[in-house]
C-alpha positions in Angstrom: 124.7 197.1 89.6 128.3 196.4 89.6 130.7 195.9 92.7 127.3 195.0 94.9 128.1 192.9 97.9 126.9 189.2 98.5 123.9 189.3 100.4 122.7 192.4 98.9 119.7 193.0 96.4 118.1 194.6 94.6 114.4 195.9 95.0 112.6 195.8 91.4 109.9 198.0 91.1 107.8 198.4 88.0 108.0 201.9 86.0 104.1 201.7 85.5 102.7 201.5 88.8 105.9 201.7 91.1 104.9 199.2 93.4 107.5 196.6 94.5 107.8 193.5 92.1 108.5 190.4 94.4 110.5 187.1 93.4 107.4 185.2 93.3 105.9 187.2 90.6 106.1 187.3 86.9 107.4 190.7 85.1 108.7 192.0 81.7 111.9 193.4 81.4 112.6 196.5 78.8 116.3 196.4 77.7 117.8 199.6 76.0 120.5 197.6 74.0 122.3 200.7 73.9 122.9 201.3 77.5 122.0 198.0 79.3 119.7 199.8 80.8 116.5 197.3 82.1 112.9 199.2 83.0 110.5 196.5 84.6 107.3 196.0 84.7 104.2 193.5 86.3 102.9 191.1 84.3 99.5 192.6 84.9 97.7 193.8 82.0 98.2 197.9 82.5 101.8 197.2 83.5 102.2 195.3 80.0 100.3 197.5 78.2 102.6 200.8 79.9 105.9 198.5 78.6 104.6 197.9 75.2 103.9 202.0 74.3 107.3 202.6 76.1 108.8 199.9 73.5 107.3 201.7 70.4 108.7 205.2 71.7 112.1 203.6 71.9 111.3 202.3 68.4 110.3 205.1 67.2 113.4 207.3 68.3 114.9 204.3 66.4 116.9 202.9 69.4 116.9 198.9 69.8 115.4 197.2 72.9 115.6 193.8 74.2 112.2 192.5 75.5 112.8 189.8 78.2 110.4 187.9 80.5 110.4 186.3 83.8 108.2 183.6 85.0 106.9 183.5 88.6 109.9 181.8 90.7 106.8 179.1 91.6 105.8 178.6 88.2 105.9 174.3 87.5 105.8 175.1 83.7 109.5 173.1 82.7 109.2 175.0 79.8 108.0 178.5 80.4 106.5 180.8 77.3 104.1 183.0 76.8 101.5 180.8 77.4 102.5 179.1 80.4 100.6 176.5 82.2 101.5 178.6 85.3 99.8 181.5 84.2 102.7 183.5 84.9 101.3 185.9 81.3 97.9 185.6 80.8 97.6 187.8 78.1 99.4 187.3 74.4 101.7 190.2 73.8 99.6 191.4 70.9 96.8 191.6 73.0 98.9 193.7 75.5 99.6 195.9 72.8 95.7 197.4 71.9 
């Protein structure tokens, strides 16, 4: 959101189960390279799983997508991946995937 005033936010919500996706929680960010457009999702396993078939429609349809994750704003992993030590993904994405 351009032009958005300090002191403003905004409210992520994930696109599998719509609930609210707080600062303190990990989530998975769907880019459409095309537009800039970002879907979100939980790091829970259905969320992930919902982000992965929506990533192999875009595929499909042949449009590009950016996959991005963010760690838990509390996670004390200095180097955050996959497999954190903050637990922040506790699945492997081909897991999340089946």
């Amino acid at each position: 959101m351009q032009g958005v005033c300090a002191g403003m936010s905004r409210v992520l919500r994930c696109a599998a189960c719509t609930r609210r996706i707080k600062p303190h929680h990990p989530n998975i960010g769907l880019i459409d390279y095309e537009s800039g457009r970002e879907i979100s999702y939980h790091a829970r396993r259905e969320c992930q799983q919902r982000g992965m078939r929506e990533m192999d429609s875009l595929i499909e349809r042949g449009r590009v997508s950016i996959l991005r994750h963010y760690h838990s704003s509390t996670c004390p992993d200095k180097a955050p991946s996959w497999g954190c030590t903050g637990g922040c993904f506790d699945i492997e994405m081909a897991e999340a995937a089946n």
